[in-house]
N, C-alpha and C positions, 0 to 999 in steps of 0.2 A: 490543440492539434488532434485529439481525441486517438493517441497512440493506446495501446493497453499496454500495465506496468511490465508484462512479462514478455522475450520473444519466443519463449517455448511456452507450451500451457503449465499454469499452474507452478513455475518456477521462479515467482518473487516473492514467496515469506520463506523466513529461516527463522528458527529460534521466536528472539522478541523483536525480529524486523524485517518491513516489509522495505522490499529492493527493486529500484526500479531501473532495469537493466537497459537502458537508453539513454540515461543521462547519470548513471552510475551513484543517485541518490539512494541514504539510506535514510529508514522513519522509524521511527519507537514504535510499535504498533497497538499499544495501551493511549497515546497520546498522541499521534502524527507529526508528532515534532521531528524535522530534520537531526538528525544525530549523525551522519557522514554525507558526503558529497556536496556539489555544485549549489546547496541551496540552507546556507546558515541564515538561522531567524527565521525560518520559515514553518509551516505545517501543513499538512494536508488539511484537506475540508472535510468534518464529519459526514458522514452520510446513513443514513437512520438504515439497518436492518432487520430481519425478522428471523428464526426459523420457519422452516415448510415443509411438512414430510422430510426431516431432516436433514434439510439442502438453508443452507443459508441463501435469502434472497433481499435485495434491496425492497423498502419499505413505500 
């Protein structure tokens, strides 16, 4: 669907997890393993990043 996890900016990580405010899933964010919501057994897909000028950016 290519939604983004948040529908305010910058409002889906808490703590140690990242929340995605559309389908009320929660993820480990050390692991992306589902840990609450609509998607047990599941994980997010790593995705390689980098720093840059101190902005984290996809790799």
């Amino acid at each position: 669907m290519g939604l983004p996890l948040a529908q305010k900016l910058d409002d889906y990580v808490a703590a140690d997890r990242i929340a995605c405010s559309w389908h009320g899933a929660l993820f480990d964010i050390e692991s992306g393993t589902c840990v609450g919501g609509p998607c047990p057994g599941t994980a997010l897909t790593p995705w390689p990043l980098r720093v840059e000028a101190g902005a984290i950016v996809t790799a």
